[in-house]
C-alpha positions as a LaTeX table, in Angstrom:
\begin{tabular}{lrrr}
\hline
Residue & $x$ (\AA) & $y$ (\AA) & $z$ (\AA) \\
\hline
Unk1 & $-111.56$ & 106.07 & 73.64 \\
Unk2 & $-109.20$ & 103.75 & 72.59 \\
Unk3 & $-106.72$ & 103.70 & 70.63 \\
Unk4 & $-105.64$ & 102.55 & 66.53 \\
Unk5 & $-102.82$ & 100.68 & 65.87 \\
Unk6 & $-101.74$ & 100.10 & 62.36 \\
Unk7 & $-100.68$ & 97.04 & 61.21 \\
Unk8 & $-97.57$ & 96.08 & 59.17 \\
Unk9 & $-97.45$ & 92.79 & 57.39 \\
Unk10 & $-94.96$ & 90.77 & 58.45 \\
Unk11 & $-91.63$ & 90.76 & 56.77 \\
Unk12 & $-89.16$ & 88.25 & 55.08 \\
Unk13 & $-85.57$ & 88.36 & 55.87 \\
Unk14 & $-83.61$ & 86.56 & 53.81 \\
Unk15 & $-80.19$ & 85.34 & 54.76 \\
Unk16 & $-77.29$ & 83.68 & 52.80 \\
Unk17 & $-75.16$ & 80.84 & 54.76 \\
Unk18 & $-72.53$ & 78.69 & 53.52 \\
Unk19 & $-72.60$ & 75.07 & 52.81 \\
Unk20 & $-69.65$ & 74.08 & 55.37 \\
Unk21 & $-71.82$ & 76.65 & 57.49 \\
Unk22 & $-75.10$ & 74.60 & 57.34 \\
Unk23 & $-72.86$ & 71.40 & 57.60 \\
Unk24 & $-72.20$ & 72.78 & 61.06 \\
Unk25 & $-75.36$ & 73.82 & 62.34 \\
Unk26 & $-76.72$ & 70.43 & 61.41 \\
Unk27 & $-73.97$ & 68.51 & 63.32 \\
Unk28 & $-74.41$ & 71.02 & 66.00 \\
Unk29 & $-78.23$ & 70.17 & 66.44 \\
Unk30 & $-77.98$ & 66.71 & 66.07 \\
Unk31 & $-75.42$ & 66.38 & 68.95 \\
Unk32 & $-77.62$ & 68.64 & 71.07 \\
Unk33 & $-80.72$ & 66.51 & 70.57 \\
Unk34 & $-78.69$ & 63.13 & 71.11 \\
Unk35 & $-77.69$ & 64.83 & 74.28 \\
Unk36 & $-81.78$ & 66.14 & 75.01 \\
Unk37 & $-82.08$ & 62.26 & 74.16 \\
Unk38 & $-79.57$ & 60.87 & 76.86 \\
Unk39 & $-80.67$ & 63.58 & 79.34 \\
Unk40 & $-84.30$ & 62.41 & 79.63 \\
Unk41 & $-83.47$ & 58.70 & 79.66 \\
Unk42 & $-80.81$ & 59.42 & 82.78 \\
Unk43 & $-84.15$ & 61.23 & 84.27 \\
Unk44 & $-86.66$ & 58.74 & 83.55 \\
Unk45 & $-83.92$ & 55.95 & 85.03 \\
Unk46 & $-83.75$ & 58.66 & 87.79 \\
Unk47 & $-88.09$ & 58.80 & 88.36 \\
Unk48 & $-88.25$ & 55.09 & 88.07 \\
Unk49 & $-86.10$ & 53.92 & 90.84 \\
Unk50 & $-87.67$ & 53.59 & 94.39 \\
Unk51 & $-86.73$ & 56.15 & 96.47 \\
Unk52 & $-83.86$ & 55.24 & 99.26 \\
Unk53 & $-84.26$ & 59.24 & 101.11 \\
Unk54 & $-81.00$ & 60.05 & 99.35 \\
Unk55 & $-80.68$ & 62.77 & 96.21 \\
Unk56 & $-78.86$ & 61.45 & 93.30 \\
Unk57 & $-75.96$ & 63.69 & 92.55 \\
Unk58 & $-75.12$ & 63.61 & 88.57 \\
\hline
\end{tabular}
């Protein structure tokens, strides 16, 4: 036998922030994605260089 599960539909939540709140997030993202940015160029630099047998300590 198995077994019915009823369904819900989904829900909205809806959520009030600030202006000088937003501000913030938005500065807070784009400084983590500049850093994403610099990140994968320092490990593409990193996969790009012949090997010498030593690890590259950052």
């Amino acid at each position: 036998m198995s077994t019915v599960h009823m369904t819900r539909p989904p829900q909205t939540l809806y959520v009030t922030i600030r202006r000088d709140e937003l501000r913030q997030l938005k500065d807070e993202r784009d400084q983590l994605q500049q850093e994403v940015m610099r990140l994968r160029s320092h490990l593409q630099a990193q996969l790009t260089q012949p090997s010498n047998g030593q690890a590259a300590i950052c």
